[in-house]
Each structure stands twice: as structure tokens, then as C-alpha cells.
ZAMARGU-4260 file (C-alpha; in steps of 0.2 Angstrom, whole numbers, plus 5000, padded with zeros to 4 digits):
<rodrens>
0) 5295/4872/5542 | 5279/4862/5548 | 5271/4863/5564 | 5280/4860/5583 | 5273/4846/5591
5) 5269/4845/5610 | 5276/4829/5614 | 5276/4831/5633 | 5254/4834/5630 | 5254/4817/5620
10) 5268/4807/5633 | 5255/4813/5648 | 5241/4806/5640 | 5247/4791/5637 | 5253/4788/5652
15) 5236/4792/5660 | 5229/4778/5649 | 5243/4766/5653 | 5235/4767/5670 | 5217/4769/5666
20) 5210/4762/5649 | 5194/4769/5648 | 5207/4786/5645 | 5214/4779/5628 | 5202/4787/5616
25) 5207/4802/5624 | 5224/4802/5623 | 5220/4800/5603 | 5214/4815/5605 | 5228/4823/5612
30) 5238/4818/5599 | 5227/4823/5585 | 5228/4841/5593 | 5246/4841/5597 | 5251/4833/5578
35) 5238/4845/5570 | 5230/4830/5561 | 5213/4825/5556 | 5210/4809/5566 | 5221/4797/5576
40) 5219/4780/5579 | 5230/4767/5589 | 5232/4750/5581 | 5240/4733/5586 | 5255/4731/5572
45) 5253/4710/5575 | 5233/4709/5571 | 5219/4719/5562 | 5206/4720/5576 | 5190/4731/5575
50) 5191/4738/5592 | 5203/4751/5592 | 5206/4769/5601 | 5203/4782/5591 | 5197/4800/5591
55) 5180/4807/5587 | 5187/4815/5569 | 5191/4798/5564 | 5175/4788/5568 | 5169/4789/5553
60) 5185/4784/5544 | 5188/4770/5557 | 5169/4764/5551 | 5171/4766/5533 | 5187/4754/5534
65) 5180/4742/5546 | 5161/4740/5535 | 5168/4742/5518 | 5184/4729/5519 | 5200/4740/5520
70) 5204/4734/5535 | 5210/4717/5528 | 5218/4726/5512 | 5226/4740/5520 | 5240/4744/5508
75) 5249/4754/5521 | 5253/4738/5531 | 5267/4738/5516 | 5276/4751/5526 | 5278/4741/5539
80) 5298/4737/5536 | 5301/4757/5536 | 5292/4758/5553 | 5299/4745/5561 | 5317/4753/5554
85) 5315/4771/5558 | 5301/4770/5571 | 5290/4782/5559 | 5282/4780/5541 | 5273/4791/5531
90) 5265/4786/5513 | 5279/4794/5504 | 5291/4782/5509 | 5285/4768/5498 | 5271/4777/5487
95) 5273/4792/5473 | 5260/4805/5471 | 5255/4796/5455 | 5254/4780/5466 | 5243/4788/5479
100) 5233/4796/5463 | 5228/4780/5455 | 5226/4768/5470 | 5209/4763/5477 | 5214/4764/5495
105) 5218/4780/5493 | 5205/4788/5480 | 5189/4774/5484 | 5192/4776/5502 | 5202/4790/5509
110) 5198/4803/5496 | 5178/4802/5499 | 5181/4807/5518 | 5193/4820/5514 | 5209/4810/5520
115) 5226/4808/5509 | 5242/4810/5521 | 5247/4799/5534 | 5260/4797/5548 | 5264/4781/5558
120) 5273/4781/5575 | 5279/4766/5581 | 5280/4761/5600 | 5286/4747/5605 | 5288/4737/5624
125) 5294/4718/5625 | 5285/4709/5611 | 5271/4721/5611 | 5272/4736/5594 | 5261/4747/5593
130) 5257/4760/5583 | 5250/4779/5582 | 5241/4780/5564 | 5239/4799/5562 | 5228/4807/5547
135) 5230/4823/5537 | 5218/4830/5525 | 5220/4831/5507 | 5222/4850/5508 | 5233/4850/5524
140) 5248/4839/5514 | 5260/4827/5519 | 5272/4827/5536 | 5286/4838/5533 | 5303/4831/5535
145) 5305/4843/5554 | 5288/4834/5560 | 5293/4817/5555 | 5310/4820/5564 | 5298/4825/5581
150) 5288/4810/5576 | 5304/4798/5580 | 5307/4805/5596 | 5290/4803/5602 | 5293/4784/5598
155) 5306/4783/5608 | 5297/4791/5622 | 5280/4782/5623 | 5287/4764/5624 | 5287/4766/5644
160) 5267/4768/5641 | 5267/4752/5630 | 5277/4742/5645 | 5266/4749/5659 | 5248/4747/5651
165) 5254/4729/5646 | 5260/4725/5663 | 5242/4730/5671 | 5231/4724/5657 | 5240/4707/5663
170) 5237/4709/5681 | 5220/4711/5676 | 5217/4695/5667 | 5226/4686/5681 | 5214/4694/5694
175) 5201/4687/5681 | 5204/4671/5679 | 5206/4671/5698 | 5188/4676/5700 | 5185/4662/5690
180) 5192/4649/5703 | 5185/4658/5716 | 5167/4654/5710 | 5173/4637/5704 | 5172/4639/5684
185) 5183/4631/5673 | 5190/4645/5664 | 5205/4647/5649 | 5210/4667/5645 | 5215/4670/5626
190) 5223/4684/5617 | 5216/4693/5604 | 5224/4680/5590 | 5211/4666/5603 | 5231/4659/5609
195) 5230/4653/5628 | 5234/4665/5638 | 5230/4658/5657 | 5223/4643/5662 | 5216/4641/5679
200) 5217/4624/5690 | 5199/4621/5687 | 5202/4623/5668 | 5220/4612/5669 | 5211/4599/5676
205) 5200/4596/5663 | 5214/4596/5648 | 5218/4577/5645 | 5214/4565/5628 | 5198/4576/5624
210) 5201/4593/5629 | 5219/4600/5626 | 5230/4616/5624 | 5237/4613/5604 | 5252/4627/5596
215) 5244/4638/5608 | 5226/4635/5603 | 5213/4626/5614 | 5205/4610/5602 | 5197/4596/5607
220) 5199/4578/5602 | 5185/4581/5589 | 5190/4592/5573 | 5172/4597/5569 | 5170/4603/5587
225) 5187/4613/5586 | 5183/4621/5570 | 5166/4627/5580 | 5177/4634/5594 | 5188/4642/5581
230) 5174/4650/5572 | 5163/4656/5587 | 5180/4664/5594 | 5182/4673/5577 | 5167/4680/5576
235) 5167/4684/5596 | 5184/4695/5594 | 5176/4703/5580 | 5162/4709/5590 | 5166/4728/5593
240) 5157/4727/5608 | 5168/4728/5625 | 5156/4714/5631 | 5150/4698/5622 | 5144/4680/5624
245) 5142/4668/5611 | 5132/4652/5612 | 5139/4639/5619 | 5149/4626/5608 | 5148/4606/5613
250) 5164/4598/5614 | 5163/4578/5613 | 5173/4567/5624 | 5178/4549/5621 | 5166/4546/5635
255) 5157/4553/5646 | 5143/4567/5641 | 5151/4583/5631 | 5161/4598/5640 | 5152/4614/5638
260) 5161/4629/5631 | 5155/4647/5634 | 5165/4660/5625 | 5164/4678/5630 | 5173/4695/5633
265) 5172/4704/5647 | 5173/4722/5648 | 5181/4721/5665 | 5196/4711/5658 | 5196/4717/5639
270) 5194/4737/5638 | 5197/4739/5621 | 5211/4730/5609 | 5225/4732/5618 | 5219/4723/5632
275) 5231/4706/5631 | 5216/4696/5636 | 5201/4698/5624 | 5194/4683/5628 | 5187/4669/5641
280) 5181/4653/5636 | 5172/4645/5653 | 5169/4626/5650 | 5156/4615/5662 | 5158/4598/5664
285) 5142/4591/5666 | 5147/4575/5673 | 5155/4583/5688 | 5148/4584/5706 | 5145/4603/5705
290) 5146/4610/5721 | 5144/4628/5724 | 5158/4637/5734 | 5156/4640/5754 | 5159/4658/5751
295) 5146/4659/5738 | 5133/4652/5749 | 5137/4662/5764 | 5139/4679/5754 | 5123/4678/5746
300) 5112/4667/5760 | 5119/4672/5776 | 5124/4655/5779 | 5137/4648/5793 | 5152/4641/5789
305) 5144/4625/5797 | 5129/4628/5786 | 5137/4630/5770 | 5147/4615/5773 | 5131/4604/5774
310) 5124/4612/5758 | 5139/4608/5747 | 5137/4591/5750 | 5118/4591/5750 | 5122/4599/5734
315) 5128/4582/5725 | 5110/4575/5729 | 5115/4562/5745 | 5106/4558/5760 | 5108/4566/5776
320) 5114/4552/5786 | 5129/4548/5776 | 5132/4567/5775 | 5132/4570/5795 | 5142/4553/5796
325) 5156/4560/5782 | 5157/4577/5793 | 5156/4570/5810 | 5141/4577/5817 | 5126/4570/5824
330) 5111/4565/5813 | 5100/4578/5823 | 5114/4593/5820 | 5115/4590/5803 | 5095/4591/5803
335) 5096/4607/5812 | 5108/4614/5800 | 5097/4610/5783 | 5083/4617/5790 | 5092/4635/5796
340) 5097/4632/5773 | 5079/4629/5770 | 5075/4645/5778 | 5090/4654/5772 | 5089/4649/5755
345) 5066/4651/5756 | 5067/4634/5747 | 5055/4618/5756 | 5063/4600/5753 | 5080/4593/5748
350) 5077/4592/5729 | 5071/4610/5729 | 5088/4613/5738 | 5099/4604/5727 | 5092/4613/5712
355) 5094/4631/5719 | 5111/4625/5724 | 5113/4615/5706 | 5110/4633/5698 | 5124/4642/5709
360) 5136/4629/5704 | 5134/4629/5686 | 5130/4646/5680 | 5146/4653/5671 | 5151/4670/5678
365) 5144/4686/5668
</rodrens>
């Protein structure tokens, strides 16, 4: 008759995670109890990423099909019509037993750790399908025809999870990239296939004849230096790390001195997979008049607004005369302000000033 399923533990569990997702790995947990299975793991059905949930019983697995290649010749991806169809798969829907006997994925990979059976649950929100890959043992057998009947009704109850943890993993990136602006970085989101996802104002204005947003993708003018991007980004999502910087990639401009592109995931903004932004690429223009923000300067120095003012434009390296002619004040003000910064900020002349202030305004966000 096969086992009876606790769907309402494996609904909570979700749901908790669809809130919280530092909480997925446990919910893969739940339902490894609940299903009486041998792992589960929770995979993007649009992209084969190496940073999944998944439950302790299937690390190793998870591992073995990461390191040794099955993760880009996974013959169960050929169920994917029968899932997208009925909402659940198992092997036996497209595979014998003398399939399963003779195949490599099942006797080179599976077999050593034990595995053999499998169930998939589909659960879908929007344009977001995801997908509960539950494992049996060899000795355990195969979902029975009563289980896989459960299995389709807890696909049609998770997909309120899927909607929810999408919605917030959005407001997350959005609060992100606004963090960005705040600190005055240039900074372009990307989803886990490196498609642009938000762009902020500082960013936007940077995108023209050498910098630009192509079928999706972020490319500069210069193939070479697009193909760079592409490849850092690659290697950047494949990091299983929930935070990572790559060296930064150059990215020539007709004229002018090159933008500088810092990709990096941020664990803040991409937890784990599902996450719908999983990366950031921060550009600098080094040609710009990099000013760091008034809140910036009064947060970390103490400054007054007055004094912060002064700063940001002691910061593009001018004179103080034409400064305190620009804002209206007296010479002798403005020479009161800088030196309440030079003690502020423990720095001696105006050079040493604009260098501090130089550092504030071009360091890219960690």
C-alpha cells in the first residue's frame, strides 16, 4: 500500500522557508522524513546550479553529482515532460528495470552510494518551477502508485511557497541594489543564468555606445571584454560559496579610460539558488568626479551636514575659494569647516583629505 505521507509537516516547512531562507535545508529534511526517503534535494527545473537545498543524507550524493559531471548529463532531466504534465515523475515513467540496470547514471553513480529510486514533485508559481527531487535506496524500491498519488497533491499545495519565497527574494535584491545607490555605486543585479535583473540610476547612466544591456545580458562594445565578463560570471555562479568576488574585469570605452567591473554574490541578497538575484556586478568609472555620499561621511566621521557638504566637493581635488564661492559662504567658514574634517577625519592637509575621501568614494560595497 506504501507509506502515508505527512503533507501538512512538509507544507509548514516550506512555508517557514518561504519566509526565512537560511530554513530551506531544513524543510528538505522534513520532507525526507515525511516521504520516508533517503535524501531530498530542491533543484531549479530552468538551470543546473551547484548551490541547492538539500538534506544531510544526500550531501554526499549532491557531491558525487556536482564533482564527477552528472550534474550536466543528468538523464532524469528527460522526465521532464511527465512532470511538467502530471506534476510528479518517477524513473519508471520513461525507464525499464533493464534500463536502470544497464545505464551509467544509475549503476556508475547512484548504485555506489546505495541510491536507485526516485520521485520528483513539481511546484510551480508564475514563471518560477521548482522541483522536490526525493531519493530511495536500492533496497527500499520504487514509489508506489498510492505515494505518487499524495506526491500530486503536495504539488498542488506548495506553489503558494514558491510565489511567496520568490516575492521576498525580490524585495531583497531591490532593497540591495538600493544600498548600492545609497553609497553611490553603480550597480546591475543578474539571475542565476547572469540575465539583468535591476539596474540602478547610477548603473543606467553609465549604459550608452560602450556599455550596454544586450537580449538580457550586460556586454560592452568590446567582444573580448564581453566574453571576460561572461566567463568571470560563469565561474562566479558556480562558486558554491553564498559569498564571492571575482577579480575585476576591464571594460574598454571608445574614449575615455576603461569602466571597472566587480562581480560578486552577496549572501545577504543570494541565500542559496533560489535566490532570483545571484549576482552583482558593481562598475567604477574612473573618469568620474567620485564624491562620497553626505551620509557616509557624517555616519562614519561625525561630520555636519555643513561639513560634509565642504568635503564632497574638497573631494574632486579644488580650491577652497572657489568651493566657498559655489556654496555661498565665506572664505573664513569654509576654512573653519575643513579644519573641524581635518580633525574629524585625523588627516593633515587637503591632498591627504581627498585621498581618504577618494577611498570612501570608490570602494565597491562588500
Amino acid at each position: 500500500m506504501g507509506t502515508t505521507f505527512d503533507l501538512e509537516a512538509i507544507s509548514a516547512a516550506f512555508s517557514a522557508a518561504a519566509l526565512d531562507p537560511s530554513q530551506w535545508d531544513a524543510a528538505m529534511e522534513v520532507a525526507e522524513r515525511a516521504t520516508g526517503s533517503a535524501g531530498a534535494l530542491l533543484f531549479d527545473l530552468k538551470g543546473h546550479f551547484p548551490r541547492i537545498p538539500h538534506s544531510q543524507a544526500a550531501v554526499e550524493a549532491f557531491e558525487s553529482y556536482v564533482e564527477g559531471g552528472w550534474i550536466h548529463r543528468d538523464e532524469r532531466y528527460r522526465l521532464l515532460p511527465f512532470l511538467s504534465r502530471r506534476g510528479v515523475t518517477t524513473d519508471l515513467d520513461l525507464f525499464t528495470a533493464e534500463d536502470i540496470a544497464n545505464h551509467p547514471y544509475y549503476q556508475e553513480f547512484l548504485s555506489p552510494l546505495g541510491l536507485r529510486w526516485y520521485a520528483a514533485v513539481k511546484i510551480a508559481a508564475g514563471d518560477a518551477c521548482w522541483c522536490i527531487s526525493l531519493q530511495r535506496s536500492i533496497e527500499r524500491g520504487p514509489f508506489l502508485p498510492p505515494e505518487i498519488a499524495q506526491l500530486e497533491e503536495l504539488s498542488r499545495i506548495l506553489g503558494s511557497s514558491v510565489a511567496v519565497a520568490r516575492a521576498l527574494g525580490l524585495a531583497r535584491a531591490e532593497a540591495g541594489i538600493e544600498a548600492f545607490g545609497a553609497s553611490g555605486s553603480a550597480a546591475v543585479m543578474l539571475d542565476g543564468y547572469g540575465k539583468v535583473l535591476l539596474v540602478n540610476p547610477a548603473a543606467e547612466a553609465l549604459l550608452g555606445s560602450n556599455l550596454r544591456v544586450h537580449c538580457g545580458r550586460l556586454a560592452s562594445w568590446n567582444k573580448d571584454a564581453t566574453d571576460t565578463l561572461e566567463k568571470s560570471l560563469k565561474e562566479l555562479l558556480w562558486i558554491r560559496a553564498p559569498s564571492a568576488t571575482m577579480p575585476p574585469v576591464a571594460l574598454p570605452r571608445i574614449e575615455g579610460r576603461p569602466l571597472i567591473a566587480y562581480p560578486m554574490r552577496l549572501g545577504a541578497v543570494s541565500p542559496n539558488a533560489l535566490a532570483p538575484c545571484q549576482a552583482v556586478v558593481v562598475i567604477l568609472d574612473p573618469d568620474s568626479d567620485p564624491q562620497p555620499p553626505e551620509a557616509i561621511l557624517r555616519s562614519c566621521f561625525g561630520l555636519t551636514a555643513a561639513e560634509a557638504g565642504l568635503a564632497r566637493h574638497i573631494s574632486s581635488g579644488r580650491k577652497l575659494e572657489s568651493i566657498a564661492d559655489e556654496l555661498g559662504i565665506r572664505y573664513e567658514t569654509a576654512r573653519n569647516h575643513l579644519k573641524a574634517v581635518f580633525a574629524k577625519t585625523q588627516t593633515h592637509r587637503q591632498s591627504e583629505l581627498v585621498a581618504v575621501l577618494a577611498r570612501l568614494a570608490n570602494a565597491p560595497p562588500r
